[in-house]
Backbone as numpy.savetxt, mean C-alpha at the origin, in Angstrom:
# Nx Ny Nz CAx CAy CAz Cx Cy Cz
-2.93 21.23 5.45 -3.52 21.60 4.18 -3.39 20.42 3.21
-4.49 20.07 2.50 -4.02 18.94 1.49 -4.10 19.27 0.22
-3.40 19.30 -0.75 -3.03 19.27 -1.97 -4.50 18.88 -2.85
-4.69 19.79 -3.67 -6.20 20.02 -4.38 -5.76 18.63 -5.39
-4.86 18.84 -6.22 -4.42 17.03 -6.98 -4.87 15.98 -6.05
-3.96 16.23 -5.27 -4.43 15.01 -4.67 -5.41 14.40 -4.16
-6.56 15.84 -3.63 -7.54 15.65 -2.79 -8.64 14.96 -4.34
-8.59 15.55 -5.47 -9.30 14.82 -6.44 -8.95 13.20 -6.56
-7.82 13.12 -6.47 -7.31 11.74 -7.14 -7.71 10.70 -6.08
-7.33 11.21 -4.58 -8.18 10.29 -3.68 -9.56 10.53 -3.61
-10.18 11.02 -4.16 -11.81 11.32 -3.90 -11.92 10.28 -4.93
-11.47 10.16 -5.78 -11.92 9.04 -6.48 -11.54 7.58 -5.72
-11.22 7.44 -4.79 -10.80 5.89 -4.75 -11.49 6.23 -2.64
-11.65 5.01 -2.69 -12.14 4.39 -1.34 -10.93 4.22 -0.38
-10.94 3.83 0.67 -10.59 3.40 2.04 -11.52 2.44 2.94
-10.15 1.37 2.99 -10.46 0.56 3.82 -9.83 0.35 5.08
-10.15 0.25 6.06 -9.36 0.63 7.65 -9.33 -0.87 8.39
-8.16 -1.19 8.73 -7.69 -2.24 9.70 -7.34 -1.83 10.73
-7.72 -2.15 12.31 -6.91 -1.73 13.30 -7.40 -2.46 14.41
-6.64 -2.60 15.41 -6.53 -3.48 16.57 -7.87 -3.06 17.71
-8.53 -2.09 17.33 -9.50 -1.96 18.36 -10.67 -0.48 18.28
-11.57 -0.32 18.36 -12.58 0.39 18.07 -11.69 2.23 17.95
-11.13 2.68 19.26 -10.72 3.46 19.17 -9.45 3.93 18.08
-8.64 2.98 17.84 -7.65 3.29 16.74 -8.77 3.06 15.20
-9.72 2.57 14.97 -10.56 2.10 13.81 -11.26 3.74 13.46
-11.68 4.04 14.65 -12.17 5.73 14.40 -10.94 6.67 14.21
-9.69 6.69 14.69 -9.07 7.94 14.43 -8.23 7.11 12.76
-8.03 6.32 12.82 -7.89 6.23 11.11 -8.40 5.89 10.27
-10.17 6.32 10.63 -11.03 6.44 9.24 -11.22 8.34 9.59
-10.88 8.80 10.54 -10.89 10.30 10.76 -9.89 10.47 9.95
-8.84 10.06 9.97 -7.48 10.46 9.00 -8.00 9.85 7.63
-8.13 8.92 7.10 -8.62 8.52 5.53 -9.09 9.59 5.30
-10.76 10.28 6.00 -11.26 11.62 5.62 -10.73 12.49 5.09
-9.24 13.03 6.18 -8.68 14.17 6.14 -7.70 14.23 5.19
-7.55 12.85 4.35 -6.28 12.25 3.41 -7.34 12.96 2.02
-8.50 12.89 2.25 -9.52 13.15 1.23 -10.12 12.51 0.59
-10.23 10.79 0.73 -10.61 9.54 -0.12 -12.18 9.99 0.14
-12.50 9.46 -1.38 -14.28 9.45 -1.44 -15.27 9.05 -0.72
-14.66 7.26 -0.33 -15.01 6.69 0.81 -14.60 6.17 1.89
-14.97 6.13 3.02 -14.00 5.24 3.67 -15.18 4.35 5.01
-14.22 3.23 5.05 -14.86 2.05 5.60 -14.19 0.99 6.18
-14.63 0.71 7.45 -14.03 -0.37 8.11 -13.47 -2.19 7.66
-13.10 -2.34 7.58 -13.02 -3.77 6.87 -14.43 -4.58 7.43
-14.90 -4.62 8.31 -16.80 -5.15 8.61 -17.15 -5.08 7.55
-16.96 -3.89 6.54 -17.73 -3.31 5.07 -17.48 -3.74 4.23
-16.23 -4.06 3.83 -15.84 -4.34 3.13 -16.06 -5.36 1.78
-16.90 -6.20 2.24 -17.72 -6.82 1.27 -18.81 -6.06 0.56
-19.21 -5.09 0.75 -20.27 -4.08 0.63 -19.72 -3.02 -0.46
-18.04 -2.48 -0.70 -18.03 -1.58 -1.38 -17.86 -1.99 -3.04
-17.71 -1.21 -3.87 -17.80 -1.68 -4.97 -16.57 -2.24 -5.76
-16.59 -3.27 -5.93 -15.76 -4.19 -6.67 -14.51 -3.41 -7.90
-15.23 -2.45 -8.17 -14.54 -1.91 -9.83 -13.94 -0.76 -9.13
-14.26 -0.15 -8.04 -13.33 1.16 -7.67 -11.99 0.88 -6.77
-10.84 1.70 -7.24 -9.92 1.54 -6.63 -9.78 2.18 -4.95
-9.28 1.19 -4.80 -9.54 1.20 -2.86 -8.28 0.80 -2.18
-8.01 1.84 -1.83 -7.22 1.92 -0.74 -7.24 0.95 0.36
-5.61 0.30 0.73 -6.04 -0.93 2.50 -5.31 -0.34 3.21
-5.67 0.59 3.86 -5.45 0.99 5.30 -5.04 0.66 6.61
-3.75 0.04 7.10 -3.50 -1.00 8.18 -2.99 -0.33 9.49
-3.83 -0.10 10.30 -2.90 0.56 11.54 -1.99 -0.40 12.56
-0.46 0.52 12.37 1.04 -0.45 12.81 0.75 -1.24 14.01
-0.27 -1.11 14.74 -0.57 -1.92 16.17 -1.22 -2.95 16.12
-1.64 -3.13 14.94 -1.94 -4.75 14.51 -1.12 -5.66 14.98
-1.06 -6.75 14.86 -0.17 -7.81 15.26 0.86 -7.89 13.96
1.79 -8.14 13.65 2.24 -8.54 12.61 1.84 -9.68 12.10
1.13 -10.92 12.62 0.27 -12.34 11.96 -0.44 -11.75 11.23
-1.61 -10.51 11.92 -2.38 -9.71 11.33 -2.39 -8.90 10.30
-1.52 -8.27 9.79 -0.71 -7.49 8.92 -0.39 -8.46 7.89
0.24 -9.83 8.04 0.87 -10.29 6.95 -0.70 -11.29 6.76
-1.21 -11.62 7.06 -2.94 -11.96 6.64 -3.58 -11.17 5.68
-3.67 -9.88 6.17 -4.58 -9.37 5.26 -3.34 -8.82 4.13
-2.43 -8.70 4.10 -1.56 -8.90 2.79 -1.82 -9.78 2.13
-1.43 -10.68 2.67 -1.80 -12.27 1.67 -2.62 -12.21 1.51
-3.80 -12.10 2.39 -5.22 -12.23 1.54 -5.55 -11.12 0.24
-5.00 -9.95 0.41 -5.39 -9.06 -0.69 -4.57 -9.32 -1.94
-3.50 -10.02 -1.78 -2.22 -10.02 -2.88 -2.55 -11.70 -3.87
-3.15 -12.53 -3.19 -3.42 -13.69 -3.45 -4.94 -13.28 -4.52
-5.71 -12.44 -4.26 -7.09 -12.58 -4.56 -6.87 -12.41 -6.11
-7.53 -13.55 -6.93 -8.21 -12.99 -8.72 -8.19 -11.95 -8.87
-8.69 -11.18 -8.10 -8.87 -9.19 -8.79 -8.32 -8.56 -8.74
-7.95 -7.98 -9.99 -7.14 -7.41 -9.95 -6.80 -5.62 -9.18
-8.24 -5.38 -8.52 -8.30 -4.04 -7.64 -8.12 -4.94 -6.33
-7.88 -5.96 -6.08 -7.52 -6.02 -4.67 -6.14 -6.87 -5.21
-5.81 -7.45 -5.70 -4.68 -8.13 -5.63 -3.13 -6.53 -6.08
-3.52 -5.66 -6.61 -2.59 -5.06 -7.04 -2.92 -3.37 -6.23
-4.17 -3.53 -5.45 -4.22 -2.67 -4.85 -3.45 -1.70 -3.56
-3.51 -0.50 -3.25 -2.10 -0.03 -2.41 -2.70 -0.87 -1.16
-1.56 -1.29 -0.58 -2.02 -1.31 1.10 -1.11 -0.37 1.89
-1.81 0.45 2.37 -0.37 1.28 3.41 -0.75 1.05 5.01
0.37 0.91 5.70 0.36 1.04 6.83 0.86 2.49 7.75
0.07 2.45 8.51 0.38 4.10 9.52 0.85 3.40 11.14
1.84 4.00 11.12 2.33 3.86 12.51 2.33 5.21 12.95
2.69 5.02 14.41 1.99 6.24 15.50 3.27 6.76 15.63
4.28 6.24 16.36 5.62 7.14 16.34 6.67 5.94 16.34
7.80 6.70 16.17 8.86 5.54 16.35 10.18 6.18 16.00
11.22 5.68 15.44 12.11 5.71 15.00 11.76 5.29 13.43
12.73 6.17 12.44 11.96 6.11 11.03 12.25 4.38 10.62
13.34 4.40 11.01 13.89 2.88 10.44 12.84 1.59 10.76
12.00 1.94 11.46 11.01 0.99 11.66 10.21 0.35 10.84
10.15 1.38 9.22 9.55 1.12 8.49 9.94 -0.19 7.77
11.08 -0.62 7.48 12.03 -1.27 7.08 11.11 -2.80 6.95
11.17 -3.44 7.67 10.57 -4.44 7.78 8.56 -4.44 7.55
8.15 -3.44 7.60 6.76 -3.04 7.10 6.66 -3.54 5.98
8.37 -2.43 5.37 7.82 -2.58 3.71 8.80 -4.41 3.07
9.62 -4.86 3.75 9.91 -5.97 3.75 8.26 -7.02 3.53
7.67 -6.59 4.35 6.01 -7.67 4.71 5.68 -7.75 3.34
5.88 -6.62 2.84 5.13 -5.98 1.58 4.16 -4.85 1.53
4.05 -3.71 2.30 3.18 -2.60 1.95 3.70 -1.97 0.74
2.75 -1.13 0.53 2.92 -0.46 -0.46 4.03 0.71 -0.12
3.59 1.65 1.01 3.80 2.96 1.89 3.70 2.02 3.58
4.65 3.10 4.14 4.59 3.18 5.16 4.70 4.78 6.05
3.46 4.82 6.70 3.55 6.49 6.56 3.14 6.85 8.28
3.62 7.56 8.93 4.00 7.75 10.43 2.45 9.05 10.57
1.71 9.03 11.60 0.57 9.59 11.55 0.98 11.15 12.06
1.89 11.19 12.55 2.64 13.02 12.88 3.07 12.98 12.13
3.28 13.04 10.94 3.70 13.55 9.48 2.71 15.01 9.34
2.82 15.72 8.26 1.64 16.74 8.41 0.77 15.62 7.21
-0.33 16.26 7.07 -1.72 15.30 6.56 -1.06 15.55 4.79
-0.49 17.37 4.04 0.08 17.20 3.35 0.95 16.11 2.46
1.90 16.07 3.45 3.15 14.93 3.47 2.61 13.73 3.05
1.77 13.35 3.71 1.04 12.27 3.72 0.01 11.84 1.88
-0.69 13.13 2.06 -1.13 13.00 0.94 -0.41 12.74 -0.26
0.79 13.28 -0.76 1.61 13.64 -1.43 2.12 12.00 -1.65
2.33 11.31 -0.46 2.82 9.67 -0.87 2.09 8.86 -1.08
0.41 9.32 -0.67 -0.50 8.25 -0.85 -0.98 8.86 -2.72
-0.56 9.53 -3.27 -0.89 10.20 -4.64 0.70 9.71 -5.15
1.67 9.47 -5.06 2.56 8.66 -5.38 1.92 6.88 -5.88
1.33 6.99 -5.35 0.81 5.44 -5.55 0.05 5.37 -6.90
-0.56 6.77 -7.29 -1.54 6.64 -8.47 -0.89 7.14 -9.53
-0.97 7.13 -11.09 -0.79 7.35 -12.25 0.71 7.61 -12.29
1.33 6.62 -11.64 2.72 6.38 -11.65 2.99 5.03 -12.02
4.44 4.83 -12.84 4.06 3.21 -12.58 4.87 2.34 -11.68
4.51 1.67 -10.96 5.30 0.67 -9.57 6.10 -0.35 -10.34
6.73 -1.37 -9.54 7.02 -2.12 -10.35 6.38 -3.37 -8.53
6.10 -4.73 -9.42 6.13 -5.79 -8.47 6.62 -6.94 -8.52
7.02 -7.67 -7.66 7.74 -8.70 -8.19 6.50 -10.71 -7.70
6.43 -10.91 -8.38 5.90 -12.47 -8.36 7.63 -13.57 -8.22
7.49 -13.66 -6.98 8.70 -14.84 -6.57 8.03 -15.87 -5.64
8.77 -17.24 -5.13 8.08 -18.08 -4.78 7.23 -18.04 -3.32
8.43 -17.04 -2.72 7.56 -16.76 -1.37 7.22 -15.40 -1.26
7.05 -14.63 -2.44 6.68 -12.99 -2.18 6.36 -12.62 -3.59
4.73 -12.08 -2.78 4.22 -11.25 -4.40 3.70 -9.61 -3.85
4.49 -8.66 -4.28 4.11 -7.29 -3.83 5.32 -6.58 -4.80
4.93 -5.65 -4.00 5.67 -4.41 -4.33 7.52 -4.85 -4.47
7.99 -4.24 -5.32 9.38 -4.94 -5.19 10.26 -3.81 -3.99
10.69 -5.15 -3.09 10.94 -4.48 -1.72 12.51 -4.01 -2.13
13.20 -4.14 -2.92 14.58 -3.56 -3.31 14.53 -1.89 -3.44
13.35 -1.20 -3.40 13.30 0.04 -3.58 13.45 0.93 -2.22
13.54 0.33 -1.18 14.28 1.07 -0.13 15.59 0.49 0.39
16.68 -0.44 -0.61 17.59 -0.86 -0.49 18.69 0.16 -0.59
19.87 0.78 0.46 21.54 1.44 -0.31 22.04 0.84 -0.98
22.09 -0.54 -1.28 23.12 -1.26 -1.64 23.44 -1.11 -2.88
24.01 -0.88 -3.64 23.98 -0.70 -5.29 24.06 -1.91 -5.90
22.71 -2.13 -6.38 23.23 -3.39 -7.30 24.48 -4.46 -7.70
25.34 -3.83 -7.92 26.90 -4.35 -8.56 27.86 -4.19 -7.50
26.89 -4.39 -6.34 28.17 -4.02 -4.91 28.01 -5.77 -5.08
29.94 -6.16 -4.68 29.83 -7.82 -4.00 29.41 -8.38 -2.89
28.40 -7.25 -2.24 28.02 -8.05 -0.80 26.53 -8.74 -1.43
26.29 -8.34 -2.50 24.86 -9.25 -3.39 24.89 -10.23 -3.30
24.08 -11.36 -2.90 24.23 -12.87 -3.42 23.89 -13.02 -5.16
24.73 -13.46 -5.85 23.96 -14.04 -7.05 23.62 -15.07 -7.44
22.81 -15.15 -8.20 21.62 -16.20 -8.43 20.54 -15.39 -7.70
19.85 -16.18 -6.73 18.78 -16.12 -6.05 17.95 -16.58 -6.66
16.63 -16.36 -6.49 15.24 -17.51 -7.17 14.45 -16.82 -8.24
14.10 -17.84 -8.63 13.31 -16.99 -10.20 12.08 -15.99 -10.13
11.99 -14.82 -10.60 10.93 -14.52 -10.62 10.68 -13.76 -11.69
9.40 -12.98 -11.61 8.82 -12.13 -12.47 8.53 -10.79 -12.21
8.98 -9.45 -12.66 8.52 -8.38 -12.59 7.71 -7.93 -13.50
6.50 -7.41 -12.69 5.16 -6.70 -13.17 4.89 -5.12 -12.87
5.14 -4.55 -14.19 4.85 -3.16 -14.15 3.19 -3.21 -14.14
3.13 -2.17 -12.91 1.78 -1.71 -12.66 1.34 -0.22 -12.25
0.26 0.23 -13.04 -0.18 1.56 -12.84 -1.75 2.06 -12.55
-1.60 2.59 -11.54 -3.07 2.44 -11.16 -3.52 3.78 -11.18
-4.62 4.60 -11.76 -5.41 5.39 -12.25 -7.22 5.12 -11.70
-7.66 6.49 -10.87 -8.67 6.03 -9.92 -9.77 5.97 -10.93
-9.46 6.58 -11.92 -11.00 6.51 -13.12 -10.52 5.54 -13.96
-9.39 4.95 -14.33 -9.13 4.28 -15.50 -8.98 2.50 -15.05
-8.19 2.80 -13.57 -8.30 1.35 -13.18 -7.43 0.90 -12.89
-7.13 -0.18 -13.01 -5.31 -0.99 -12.49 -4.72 -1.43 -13.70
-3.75 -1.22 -14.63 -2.91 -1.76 -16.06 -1.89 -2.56 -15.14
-1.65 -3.81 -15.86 -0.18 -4.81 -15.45 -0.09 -4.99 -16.97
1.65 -5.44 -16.47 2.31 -6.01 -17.84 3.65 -6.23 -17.73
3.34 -7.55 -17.63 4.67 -8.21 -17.35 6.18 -7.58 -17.75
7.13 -7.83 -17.06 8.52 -7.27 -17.75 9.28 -8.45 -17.71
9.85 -8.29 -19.37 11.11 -9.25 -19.58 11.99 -8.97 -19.02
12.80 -9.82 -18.68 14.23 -9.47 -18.04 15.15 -10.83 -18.64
């Protein structure tokens, strides 16, 4: 069953599908459907959909990881701000949960297991909207700030301190209103 919120909030925004081969490309633009997004479309298309709507990147886990961290970089690097700050989630097929770990290390947004119920699912891909994220701009990583699936408590001494300079960017994305950033002092 999917959540009527949610099924609006993704009807407003697109899907875009990555995957290693024709048959995984059809069952997760069958799932985008069933997630409820307005549109959905293979990356072939992708030059084709519209620039100003927020769009979903869709990566199925059997990609290569070269592959995976490509079309990251390429979406995180780009001027625009609907693809540079846009969600990317990846779906893996089964595993052990801890697998995600290093997904969201790459930089996804979500990492979401396809036997989940479609609910579940919905519920984290609507986490992504009219909430606000935070991201971090550092010298070798611009995404999502990957400290948010960390135990470690901050003020534990196994922290290194120092580390390298960066910038956190609060961001909130709204499928009718658009993508807001704004930098945070620290």
């Amino acid at each position: 069953m999917i959540l009527s919120e949610t099924t609006n909030m993704l009807a407003d925004c697109g899907a875009v599908t990555f995957a290693p081969n024709e048959v995984s490309a059809t069952a997760l633009g069958t799932l985008a459907t069933k997630l409820g997004f307005g549109t959905v479309a293979n990356y072939t298309q992708f030059a084709e959909l519209p620039k100003n709507r927020l769009t979903y990147f869709l990566v199925h886990g059997q990609l290569p990881d070269g592959s995976k961290q490509r079309i990251i970089h390429g979406l995180r690097s780009s001027d625009h701000v609907f693809r540079r700050f846009a969600p990317i989630v990846c779906f893996v097929t089964a595993g052990p949960r801890h697998q995600i770990v290093p997904l969201v290390q790459m930089g996804f947004d979500e990492v979401l297991f396809v036997t989940d119920p479609v609910a579940d699912m919905s519920h984290k891909l609507n986490d992504q909207l009219k909430h606000e994220l935070i991201y971090v701009d550092a010298d070798h990583y611009f995404g999502p700030d990957r400290r948010r699936i960390e135990r470690i408590d901050p003020n534990d001494p196994r922290r290194k301190p120092g580390g390298s300079p960066f910038k956190q960017i609060r961001v909130v994305r709204d499928p009718r209103m658009g993508i807001s950033t704004m930098d945070i002092a620290h």
